[in-house]
NUGU-910856 format. One line per field, with one value per residue (C-alpha): residue number from 1; x, z, y. Coordinates in Angstrom, 2 decimals. Each point is the difference from the previous one (the first is absolute). Layout:
BEGIN
num	[NUM/...] .
xx	[X/...] .
zz	[Z/...] .
yy	[Y/...] .
REM end
This chain:
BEGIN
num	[1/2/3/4/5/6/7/8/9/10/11/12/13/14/15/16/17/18/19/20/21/22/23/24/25/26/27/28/29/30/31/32/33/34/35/36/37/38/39/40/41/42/43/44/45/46/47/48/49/50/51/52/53/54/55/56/57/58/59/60/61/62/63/64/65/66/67/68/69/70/71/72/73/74/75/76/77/78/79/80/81/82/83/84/85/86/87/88/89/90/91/92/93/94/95/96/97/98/99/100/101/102/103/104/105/106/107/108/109/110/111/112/113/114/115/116/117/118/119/120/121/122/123/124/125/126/127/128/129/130/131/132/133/134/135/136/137/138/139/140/141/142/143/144/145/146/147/148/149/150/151/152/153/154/155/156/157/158/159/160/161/162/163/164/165/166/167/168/169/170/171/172/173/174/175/176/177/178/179/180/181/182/183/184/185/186/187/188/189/190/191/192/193/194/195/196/197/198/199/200/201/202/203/204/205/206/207/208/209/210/211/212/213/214/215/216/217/218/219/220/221/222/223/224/225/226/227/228/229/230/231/232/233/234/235/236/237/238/239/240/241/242/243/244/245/246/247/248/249/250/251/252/253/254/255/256/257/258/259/260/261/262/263/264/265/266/267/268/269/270/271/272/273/274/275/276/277/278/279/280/281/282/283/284/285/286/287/288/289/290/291/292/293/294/295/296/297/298/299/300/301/302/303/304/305/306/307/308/309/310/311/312/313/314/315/316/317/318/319/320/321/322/323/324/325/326/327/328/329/330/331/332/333/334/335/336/337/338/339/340/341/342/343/344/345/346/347/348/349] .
xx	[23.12/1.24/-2.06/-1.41/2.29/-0.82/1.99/2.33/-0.63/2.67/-1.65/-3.32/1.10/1.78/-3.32/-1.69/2.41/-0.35/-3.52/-1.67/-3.94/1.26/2.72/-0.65/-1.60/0.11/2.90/-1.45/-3.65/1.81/2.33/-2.95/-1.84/2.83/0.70/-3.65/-0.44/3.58/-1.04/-3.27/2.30/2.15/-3.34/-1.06/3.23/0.66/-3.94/0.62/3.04/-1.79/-3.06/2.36/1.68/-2.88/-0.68/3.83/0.40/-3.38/1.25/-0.64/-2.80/-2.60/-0.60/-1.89/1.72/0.33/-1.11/2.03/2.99/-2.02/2.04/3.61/-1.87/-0.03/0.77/-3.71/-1.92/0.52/-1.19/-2.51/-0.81/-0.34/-2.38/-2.51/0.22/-0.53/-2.72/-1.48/0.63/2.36/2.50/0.33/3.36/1.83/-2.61/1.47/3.18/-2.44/-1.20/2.80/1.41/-3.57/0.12/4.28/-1.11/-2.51/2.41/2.59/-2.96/-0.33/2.10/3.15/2.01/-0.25/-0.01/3.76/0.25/-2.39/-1.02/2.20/2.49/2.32/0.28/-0.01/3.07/1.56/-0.53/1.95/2.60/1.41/-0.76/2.27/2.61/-0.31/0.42/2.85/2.28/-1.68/-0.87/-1.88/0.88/-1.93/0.62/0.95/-2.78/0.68/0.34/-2.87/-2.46/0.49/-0.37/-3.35/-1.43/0.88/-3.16/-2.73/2.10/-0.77/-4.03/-0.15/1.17/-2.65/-2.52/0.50/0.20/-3.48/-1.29/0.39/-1.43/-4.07/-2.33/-0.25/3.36/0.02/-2.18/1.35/4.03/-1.78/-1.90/3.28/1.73/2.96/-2.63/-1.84/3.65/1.46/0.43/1.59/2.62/0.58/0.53/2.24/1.90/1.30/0.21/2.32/1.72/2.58/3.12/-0.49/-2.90/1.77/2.60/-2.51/-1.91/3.04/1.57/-3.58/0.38/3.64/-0.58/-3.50/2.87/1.75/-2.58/-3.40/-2.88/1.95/-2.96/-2.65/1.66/1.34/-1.80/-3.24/-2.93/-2.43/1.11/0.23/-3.36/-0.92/1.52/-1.47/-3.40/1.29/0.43/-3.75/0.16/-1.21/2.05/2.93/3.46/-0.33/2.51/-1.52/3.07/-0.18/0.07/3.00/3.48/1.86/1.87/-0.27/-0.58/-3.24/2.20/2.77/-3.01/-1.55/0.38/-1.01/3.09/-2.95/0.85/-3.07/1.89/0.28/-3.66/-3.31/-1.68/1.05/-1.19/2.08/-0.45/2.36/-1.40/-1.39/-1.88/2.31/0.13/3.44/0.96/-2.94/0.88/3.42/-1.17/0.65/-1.95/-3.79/-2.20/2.68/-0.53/-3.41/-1.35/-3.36/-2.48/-1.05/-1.86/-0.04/2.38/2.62/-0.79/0.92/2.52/-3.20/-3.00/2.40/1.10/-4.39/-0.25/2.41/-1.22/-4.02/0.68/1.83/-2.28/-3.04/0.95/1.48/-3.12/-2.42/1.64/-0.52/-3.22/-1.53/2.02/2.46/3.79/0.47/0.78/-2.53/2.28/-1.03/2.45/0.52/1.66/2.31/0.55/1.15/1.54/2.42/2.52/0.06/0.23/3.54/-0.63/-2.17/1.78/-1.80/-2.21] .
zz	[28.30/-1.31/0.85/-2.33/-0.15/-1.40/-2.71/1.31/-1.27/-2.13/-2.09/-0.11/-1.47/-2.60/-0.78/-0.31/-2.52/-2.22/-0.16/-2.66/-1.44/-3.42/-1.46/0.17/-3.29/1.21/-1.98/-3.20/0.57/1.25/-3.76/-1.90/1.14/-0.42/-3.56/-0.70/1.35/-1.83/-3.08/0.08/0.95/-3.08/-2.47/1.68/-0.47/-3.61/-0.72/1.13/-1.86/-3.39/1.56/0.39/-2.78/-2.92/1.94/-0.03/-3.77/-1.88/-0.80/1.22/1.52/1.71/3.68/2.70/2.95/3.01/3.21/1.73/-0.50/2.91/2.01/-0.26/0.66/4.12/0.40/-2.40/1.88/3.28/-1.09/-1.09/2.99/2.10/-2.94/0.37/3.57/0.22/-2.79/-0.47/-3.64/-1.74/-2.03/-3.98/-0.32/0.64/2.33/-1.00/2.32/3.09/-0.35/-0.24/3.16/1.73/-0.91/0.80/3.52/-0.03/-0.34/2.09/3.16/-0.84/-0.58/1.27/-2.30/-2.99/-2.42/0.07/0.02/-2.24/-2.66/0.02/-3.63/1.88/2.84/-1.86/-2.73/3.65/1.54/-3.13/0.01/3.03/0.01/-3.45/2.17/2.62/-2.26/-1.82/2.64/3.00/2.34/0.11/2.11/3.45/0.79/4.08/2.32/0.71/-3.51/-1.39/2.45/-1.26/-3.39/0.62/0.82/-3.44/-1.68/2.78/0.20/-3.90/0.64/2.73/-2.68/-2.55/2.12/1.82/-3.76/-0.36/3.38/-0.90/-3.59/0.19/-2.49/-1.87/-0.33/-0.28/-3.10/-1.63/0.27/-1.69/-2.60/-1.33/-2.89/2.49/1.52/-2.74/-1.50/3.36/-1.42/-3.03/1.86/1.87/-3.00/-1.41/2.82/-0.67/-3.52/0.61/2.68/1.06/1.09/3.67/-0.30/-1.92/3.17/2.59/-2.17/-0.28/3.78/0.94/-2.39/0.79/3.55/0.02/-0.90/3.61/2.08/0.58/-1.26/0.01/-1.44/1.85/3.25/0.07/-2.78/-1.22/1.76/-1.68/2.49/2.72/-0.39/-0.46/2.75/2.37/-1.19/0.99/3.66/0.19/-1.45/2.01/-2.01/1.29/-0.35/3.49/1.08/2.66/2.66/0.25/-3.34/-0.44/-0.22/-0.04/-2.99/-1.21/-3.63/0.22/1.13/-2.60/-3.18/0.98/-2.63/2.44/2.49/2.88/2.95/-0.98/2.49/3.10/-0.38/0.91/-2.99/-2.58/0.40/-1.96/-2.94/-1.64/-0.63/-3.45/0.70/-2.23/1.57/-0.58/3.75/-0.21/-2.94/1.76/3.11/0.92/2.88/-1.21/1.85/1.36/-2.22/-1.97/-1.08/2.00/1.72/3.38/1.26/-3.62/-2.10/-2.41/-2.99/-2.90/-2.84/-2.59/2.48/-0.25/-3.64/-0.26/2.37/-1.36/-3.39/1.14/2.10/-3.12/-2.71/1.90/0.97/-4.12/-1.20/2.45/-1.99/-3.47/0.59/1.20/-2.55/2.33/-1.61/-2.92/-0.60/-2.27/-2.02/-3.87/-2.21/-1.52/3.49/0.48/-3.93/0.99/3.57/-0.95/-2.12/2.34/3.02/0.24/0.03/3.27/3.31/3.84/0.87] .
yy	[-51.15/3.42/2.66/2.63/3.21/2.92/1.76/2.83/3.01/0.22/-3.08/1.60/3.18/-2.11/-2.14/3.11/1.62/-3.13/0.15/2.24/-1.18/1.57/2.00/3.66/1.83/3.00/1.61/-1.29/1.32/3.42/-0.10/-0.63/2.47/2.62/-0.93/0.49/3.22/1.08/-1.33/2.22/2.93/-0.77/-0.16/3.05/2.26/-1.98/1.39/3.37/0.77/-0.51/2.19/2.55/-0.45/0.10/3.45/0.93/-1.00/-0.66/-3.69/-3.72/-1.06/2.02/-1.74/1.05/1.35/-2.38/1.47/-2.69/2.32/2.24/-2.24/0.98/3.53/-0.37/3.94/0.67/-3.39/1.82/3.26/-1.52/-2.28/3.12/1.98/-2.97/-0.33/3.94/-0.02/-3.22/0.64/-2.86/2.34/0.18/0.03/-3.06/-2.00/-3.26/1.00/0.78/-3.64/-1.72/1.86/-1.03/-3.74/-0.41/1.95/-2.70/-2.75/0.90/0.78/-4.01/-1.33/2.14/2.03/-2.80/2.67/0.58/-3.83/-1.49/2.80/3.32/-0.86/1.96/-1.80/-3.17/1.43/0.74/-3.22/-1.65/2.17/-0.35/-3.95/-0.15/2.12/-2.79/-2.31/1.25/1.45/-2.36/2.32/3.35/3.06/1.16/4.07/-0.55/0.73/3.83/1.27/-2.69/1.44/3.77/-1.54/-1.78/3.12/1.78/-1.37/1.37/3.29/0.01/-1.45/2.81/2.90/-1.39/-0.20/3.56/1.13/-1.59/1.16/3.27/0.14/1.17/-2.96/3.22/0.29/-3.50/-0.02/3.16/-1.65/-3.43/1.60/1.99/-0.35/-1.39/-2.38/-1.60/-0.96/-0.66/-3.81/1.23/2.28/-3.95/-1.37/2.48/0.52/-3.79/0.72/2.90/-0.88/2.99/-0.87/0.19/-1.73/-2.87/-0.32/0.32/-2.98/-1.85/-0.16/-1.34/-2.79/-0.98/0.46/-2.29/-2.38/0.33/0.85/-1.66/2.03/3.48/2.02/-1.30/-0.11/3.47/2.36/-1.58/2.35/-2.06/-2.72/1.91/0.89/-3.77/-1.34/2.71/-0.82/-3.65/0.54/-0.03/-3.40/-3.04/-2.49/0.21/-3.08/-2.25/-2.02/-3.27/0.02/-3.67/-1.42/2.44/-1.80/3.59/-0.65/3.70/-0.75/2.08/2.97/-0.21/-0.84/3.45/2.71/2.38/-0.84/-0.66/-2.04/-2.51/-3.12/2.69/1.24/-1.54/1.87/2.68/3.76/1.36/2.84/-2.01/-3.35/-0.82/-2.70/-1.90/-3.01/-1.18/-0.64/-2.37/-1.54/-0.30/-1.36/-3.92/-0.72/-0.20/2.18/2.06/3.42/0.88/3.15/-0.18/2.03/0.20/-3.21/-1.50/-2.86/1.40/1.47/-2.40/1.55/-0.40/1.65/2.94/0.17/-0.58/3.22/2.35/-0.98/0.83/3.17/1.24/-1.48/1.00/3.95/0.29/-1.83/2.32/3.24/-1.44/-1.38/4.01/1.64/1.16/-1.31/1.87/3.47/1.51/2.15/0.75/-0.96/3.67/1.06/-3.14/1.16/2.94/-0.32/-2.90/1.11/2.83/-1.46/0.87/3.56/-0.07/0.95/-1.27/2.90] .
REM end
């Protein structure tokens, strides 16, 4: 009679790459949610262009001014962070922006920085870029390790500026610079500035795009401060990618489907400023139960519980301000009637 012999190891680690309970959804939950949230970005800058406009001109339609625009404000939603904290008095000018900043904080002290990875437009326009690039000339380009690590540190040299800038500024200074001329239009000088792009500006603009092409997430891994103060906030984050050493089969796909060029298959779990919470080295991942995104002494967190919990930090914080009266700027008309067309013609104090 034969006797019963194990499998080798070699067998096991085989069986265990086949098996999978179901194919992984996380790529399409994490898409979903990022055309969403850049389809809301699109209806909000498509809205304030006319508001500015019928102010600009006297023509088209007369639409109210969407605070949501507060977010591509993150210089103002600091100063104002640091007025409230001071003060305990929400500010009047562009409170919308110190929400947002609250609830994306929020998000990424959940569920790691999945901000950059699952809402920021820019980060998503970046994220296609660079996979078009891939797929057009079939490979994209790494900076080697002793010029990319100067790099990476571009972005919190720029967060560390800001925020000295910030540091320094009294709430009463604080309130005075928001309450300016220069202030209250700080969103129009935004939208100008794109309007009237100068010539530098339209290089600069341009070798970001072309280069998003080549290299993996070139704006957000070396410039983007808004990131950089995201993923600091994530280091405080329990959740955190785990890899289980023996389910691993040490193929290294994990490794090479990271945006964020982290060594996921040499790593028991992921510290790292860097990591998005993206999940595409588990989506990657053959060997089930190998790599989650989890917290300590609990199951993975599904692709869905997360898109539910980034959407209910961010609904919940936005829908706190509305509902107390908090998210719009209370300007009269008469002022944005007269500020607007001469936005232009206001210099930073």
């Amino acid at each position: 009679m034969a006797s019963a012999v194990s499998d080798p190891p070699a067998a096991q680690k085989k069986k265990q790459m086949i098996r999978r309970v179901a194919p992984d959804r996380s790529q399409s939950v994490r898409r979903a949610v990022q055309a969403l949230f850049l389809l809301i970005n699109l209806w909000i800058g498509v809205e304030f262009y006319f508001f500015v406009r019928y102010f600009e001109t006297g023509n088209g339609p007369q639409l109210d001014r969407p605070a949501g625009v507060d977010g591509w404000l993150p210089i103002a939603s600091l100063m104002n962070l640091k007025q409230w904290l001071l003060t305990g008095e929400v500010p009047q000018s562009h409170p919308a922006g110190m929400f947002l900043l609250i609830a994306f904080a929020a998000i990424s002290l959940v569920f790691r920085k999945a901000f950059c990875s699952w809402l920021c437009p820019a980060g998503t326009v970046s994220e296609y870029l660079w996979k078009v690039g891939r797929e057009t000339f079939r490979r994209n380009f790494a900076a080697p390790r002793w010029l990319d690590l100067p790099l990476l540190g571009l972005k919190y040299i720029l967060l560390a500026l800001f925020a000295y800038a910030v540091y320094s500024m009294s709430p009463l200074a604080i309130r005075q610079f928001m309450e300016s001329p220069y202030g209250l239009v700080s969103d129009v000088k935004m939208l100008n500035f794109f309007r009237d792009l100068s010539t530098t500006s339209a290089i600069v603009l341009a070798v970001l795009i072309l280069g998003s092409f080549f290299v993996q997430n070139l704006w957000c891994r070396y410039l983007c401060p808004y990131g950089a103060l995201m993923g600091l906030v994530a280091l405080l984050s329990p959740a955190r990618i785990r890899r289980a050493h023996e389910p691993c089969i040490d193929c290294g796909k994990c490794a090479k489907a990271c945006p964020s060029l982290l060594p996921v298959d040499q790593l028991v779990q992921i510290r790292s400023a860097e990591c998005t919470g993206c999940l595409e080295c588990v989506a990657v991942c053959p060997s089930q139960g190998a790599l989650a995104l989890a917290v300590p002494g609990r199951r993975s967190l599904s692709p869905w519980l997360m898109a539910a919990g980034v959407a209910a930090l961010f609904l919940g914080i936005t829908g706190a301000a509305m509902a107390t009266g908090h998210w719009d700027m209370k300007v009269p008309l008469d002022i944005y009637r007269d500020l607007v067309p001469r936005a232009h013609e206001f210099g930073h104090p």
